[in-house]
C-alpha positions, -999 to 999 in steps of 0.1 A, spaced: -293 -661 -191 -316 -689 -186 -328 -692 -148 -349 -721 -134 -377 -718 -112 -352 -735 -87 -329 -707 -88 -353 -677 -91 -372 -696 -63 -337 -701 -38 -341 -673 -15 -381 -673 -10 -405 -699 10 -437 -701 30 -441 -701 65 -454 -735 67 -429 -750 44 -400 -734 64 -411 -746 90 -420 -779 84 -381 -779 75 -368 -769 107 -365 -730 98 -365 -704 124 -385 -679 117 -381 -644 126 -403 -612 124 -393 -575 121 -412 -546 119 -394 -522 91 -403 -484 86 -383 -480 56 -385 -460 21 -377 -484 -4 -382 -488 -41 -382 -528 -38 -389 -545 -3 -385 -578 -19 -351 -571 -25 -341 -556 9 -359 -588 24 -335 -605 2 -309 -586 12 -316 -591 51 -318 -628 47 -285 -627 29 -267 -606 52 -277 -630 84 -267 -663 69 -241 -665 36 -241 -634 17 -230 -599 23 -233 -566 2 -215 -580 -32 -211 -615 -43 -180 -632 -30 -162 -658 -49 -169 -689 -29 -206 -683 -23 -225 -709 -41 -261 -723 -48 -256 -754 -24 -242 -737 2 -277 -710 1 -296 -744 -2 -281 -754 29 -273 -723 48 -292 -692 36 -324 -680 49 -357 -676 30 -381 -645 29 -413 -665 40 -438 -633 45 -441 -599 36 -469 -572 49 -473 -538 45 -488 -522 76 -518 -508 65 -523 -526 29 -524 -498 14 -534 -497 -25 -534 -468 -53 -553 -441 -28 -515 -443 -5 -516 -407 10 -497 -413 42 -460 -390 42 -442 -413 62 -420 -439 51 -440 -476 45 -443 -497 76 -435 -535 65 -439 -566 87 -411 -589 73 -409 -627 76 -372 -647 74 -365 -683 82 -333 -692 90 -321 -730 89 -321 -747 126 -283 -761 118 -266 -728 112 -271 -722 155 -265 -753 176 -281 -743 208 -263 -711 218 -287 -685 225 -255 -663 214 -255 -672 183 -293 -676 179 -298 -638 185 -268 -630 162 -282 -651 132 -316 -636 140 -307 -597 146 -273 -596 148 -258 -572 120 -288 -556 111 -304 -544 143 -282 -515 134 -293 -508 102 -321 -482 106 -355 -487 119 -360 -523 118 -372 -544 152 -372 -577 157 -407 -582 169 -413 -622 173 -394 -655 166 -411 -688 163 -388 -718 170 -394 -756 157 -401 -782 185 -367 -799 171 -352 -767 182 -370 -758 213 -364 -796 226 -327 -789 225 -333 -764 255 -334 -771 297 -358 -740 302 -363 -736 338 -357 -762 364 -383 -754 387 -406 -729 374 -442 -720 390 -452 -755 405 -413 -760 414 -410 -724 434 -446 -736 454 -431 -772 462 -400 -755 473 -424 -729 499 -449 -750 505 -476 -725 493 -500 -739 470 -528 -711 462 -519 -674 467 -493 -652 447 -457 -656 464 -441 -622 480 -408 -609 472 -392 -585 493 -355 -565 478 -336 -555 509 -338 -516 514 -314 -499 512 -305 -510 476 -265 -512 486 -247 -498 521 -255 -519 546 -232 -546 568 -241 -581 567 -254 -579 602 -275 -549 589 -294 -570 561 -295 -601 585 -317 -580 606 -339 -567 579 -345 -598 564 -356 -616 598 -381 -587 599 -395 -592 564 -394 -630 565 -409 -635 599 -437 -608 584 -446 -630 557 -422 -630 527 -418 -657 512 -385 -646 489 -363 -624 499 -337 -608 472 -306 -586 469 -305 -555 450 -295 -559 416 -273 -528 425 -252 -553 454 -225 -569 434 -222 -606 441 -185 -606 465 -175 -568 473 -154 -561 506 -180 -539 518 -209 -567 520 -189 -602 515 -208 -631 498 -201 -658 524 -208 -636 554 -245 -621 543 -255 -661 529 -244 -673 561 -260 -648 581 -296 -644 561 -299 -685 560 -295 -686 600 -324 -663 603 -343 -679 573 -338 -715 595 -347 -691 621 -380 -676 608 -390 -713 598 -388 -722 633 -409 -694 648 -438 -693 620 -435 -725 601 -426 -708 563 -396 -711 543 -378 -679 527 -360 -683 494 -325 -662 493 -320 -651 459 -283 -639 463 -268 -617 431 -240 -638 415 -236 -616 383 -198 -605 382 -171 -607 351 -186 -639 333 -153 -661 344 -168 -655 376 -202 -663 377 -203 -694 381 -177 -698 410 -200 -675 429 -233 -698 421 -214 -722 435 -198 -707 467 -234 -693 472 -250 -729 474 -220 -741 492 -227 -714 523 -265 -723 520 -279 -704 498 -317 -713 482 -317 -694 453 -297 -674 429 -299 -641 408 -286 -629 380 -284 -597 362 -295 -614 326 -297 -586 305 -261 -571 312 -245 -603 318 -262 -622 289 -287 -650 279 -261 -672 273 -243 -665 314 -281 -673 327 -283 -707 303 -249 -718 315 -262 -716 358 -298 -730 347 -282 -764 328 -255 -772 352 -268 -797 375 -249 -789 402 -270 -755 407 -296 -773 421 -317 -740 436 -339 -714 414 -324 -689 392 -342 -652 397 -335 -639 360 -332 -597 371 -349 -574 342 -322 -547 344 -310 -531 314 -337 -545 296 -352 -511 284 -317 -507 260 -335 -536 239 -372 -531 244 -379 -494 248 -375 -479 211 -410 -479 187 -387 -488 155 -354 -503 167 -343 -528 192 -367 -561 205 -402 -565 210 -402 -564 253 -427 -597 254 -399 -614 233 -370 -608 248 -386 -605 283 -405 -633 281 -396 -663 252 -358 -657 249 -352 -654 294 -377 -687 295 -359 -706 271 -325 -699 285 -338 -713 320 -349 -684 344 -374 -693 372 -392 -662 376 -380 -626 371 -390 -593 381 -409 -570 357 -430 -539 356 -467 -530 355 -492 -508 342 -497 -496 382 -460 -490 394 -431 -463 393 -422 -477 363 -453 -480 344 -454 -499 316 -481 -505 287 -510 -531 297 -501 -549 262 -461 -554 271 -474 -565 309 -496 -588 293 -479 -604 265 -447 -604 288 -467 -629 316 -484 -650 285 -449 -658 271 -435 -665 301 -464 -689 312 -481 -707 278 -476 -738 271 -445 -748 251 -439 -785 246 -413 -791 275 -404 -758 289 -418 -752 318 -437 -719 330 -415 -688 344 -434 -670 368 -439 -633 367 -431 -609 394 -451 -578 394 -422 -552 405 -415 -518 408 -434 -498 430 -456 -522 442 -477 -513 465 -510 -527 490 -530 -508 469 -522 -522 435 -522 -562 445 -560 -568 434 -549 -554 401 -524 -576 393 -545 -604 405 -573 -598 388 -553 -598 359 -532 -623 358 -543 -646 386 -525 -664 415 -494 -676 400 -472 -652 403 -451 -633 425 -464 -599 441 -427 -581 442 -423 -555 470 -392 -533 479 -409 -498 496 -443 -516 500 -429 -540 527 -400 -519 544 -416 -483 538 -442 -493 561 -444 -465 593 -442 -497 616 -416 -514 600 -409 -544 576 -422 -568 598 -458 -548 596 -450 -542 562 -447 -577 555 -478 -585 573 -499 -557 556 -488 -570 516 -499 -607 531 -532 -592 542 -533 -571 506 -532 -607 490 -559 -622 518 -584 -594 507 -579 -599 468 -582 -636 472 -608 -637 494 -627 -611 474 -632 -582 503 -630 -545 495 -592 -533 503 -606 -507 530 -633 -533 545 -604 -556 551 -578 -530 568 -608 -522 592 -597 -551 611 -565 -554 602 -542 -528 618 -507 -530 597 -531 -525 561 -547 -500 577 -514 -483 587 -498 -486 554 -529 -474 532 -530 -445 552 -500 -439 548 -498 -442 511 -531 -422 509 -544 -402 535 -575 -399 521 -582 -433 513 -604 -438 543 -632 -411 543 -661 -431 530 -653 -455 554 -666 -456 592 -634 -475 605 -649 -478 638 -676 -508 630 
């Protein structure tokens, strides 16, 4: 049989060409024995777009021309030559472009064409995905974003605080009303519910804690002259997730929260682009470690954490560092904050809230190494302090001071008496070379 370069040619491309086409072009890493990568490349692209395991009757060479996906790249991690030594299986980096018409704008179906079938098919990870402008202009993103969260607080310069209320779940609304007067009057400037609190349970009522934390928030703003952003937990069965958004903002509410990873891309999308949810969206990293945890399997963190949560229109969201009780690798905290914050035509920046155990003594880290904009987020740093939340408050606000103002940690807390408290407290020790009396 005769075949054309056309034909022989069908399933294969380059990266620019596919692109310049309006391909989407994923990345996965692939540890796999195999006698001929090309043709399980081949085989992957087939499987995501037209084909499947044997050829079907009403497949056909226009409809792979229109639909099917192109092998644009293929690596082998090192480049290894005749002197190959190594026992384990290769390790591939494998590049497939899938046509921009096959997925509208459902992020849904953009993660099924891209990884859907075969994320279960041994140890292959989707590690990147580079999206066309045509593609990425189809997208919202986030609504406010880093300059919108600052025009909403009226805080131009230093990292924002976040503050979970504490105990994660158990208390009344009357309890929580209390403890977030305490932590907003101290200095926080958004104040969030557990992702643990489910959105409208009899024990803690939706309308009753919005109603009650917004007359202290109006409250605080009297007393001290800052505003506190409510992020209230809407995530429930999906047909219900937006009826709570929208009962939320009706009782007063400032700002949302949504458990993104269990309740989906696609249930955070649908709250960001309706225009009627006119507050920020807190996209909670929950559950995120059943995608982003494995070597060889699942999602690269940074793109699933970062890209895929930006695009579908999250405002900021919590996330680990390299410092915390959930330490994570410097490279993941990294990448995570660049792809929520690089520039990418007309979606705007996320900002990144360094979570999970963090602490007075870790805020000049994250500073140093990521800057101002973000958000310094603070569940046992604010109401573990011995004097309270409202001291606890006060001390991360004076953690921030002495990063931004470039003093020593200890020199500061000499004069300031709730840092002192807490870094004591944290660390006995952490004052011996210092003479706290001058």
């Amino acid at each position: 049989m005769i075949r054309k370069l056309d034909e022989v040619n069908l399933g294969h491309a380059f990266p620019e060409v596919a692109f310049s086409e309006d391909y989407i072009i994923g990345t996965y890493q692939a540890r796999i024995k195999t006698k001929s990568i090309e043709k399980l490349a081949l085989a992957i692209a087939d499987e995501q777009t037209t084909g499947t395991w044997i050829k079907v009757g009403a497949d056909s060479v226009d409809k792979k021309i229109k639909f099917g996906a192109k092998v644009v790249a293929i690596y082998e991690v090192p480049d290894t030559g005749a002197d190959y030594v190594e026992d384990l299986p290769p390790m591939y980096i494998i590049q497939i472009a899938f046509p921009m018409e096959n997925l509208g704008n459902s992020i849904s179906m953009m993660l099924t064409t891209i990884f859907g079938n075969i994320s279960a098919s041994g140890m292959v990870k989707l590690i990147d995905c580079a999206f066309p402008k045509k593609y990425v202009e189809k997208f919202q993103g986030p609504k406010f974003g880093v300059e919108g969260l600052r025009d909403l607080l009226g805080v131009k310069d230093r990292p924002l605080l976040n503050a979970m209320i504490k105990p994660n779940i158990g208390w009344t609304p009357d309890e929580g009303a209390e403890i977030f007067y305490s932590a907003a009057k101290g200095g926080v400037d958004i104040i969030k519910d557990d992702e643990l609190l489910p959105a409208n349970e009899s024990f803690c009522p939706l309308k009753d804690r919005v109603t009650k934390f917004m007359e202290k928030e109006k409250k605080v703003f009297e007393e001290t002259g800052e505003h506190t952003l409510y992020a209230v937990n809407v995530t429930d069965n999906i047909d219900k997730i937006k009826d709570n958004a929208y009962r939320a903002i009706e009782y007063g509410a400032n700002c949302i929260m949504l458990n993104t990873y269990t309740a989906g891309h696609g249930a955070l999308k649908m709250l960001a682009d309706d225009p009627n949810i006119n507050v920020p969206i807190l996209a909670h990293v929950d559950f995120v470690g059943a995608y982003a945890s494995s070597t060889y399997t699942g999602i690269s963190a940074p793109l699933v954490i970062g890209k895929i949560t930006r695009l579908a229109g999250g405002d900021f969201q919590i996330n680990g560092h390299p410092w915390g009780k959930f330490p994570i690798p410097y490279k993941i905290f990294y990448r995570s904050f660049k792809f929520f914050t690089q520039p990418w035509w007309n979606i705007k920046p996320m900002m990144y809230a360094c979570s999970g155990g963090t602490t007075q003594l870790v805020v000049k880290n994250c500073i140093d190494d990521l800057g101002t904009d973000i958000i310094l987020a603070a569940g046992g740093g604010v109401h573990g302090h011995p004097d309270g939340s409202e001291a606890g408050a006060r001390s991360m606000r004076q953690a921030i001071d002495a990063a931004m103002k470039g003093i020593d940690l200890m020199e500061y807390a000499k004069d300031h008496e709730e840092l002192r408290r807490m870094a004591e407290f944290l660390n006995p020790d952490i004052f011996k070379n210092f003479d706290l009396m001058q």
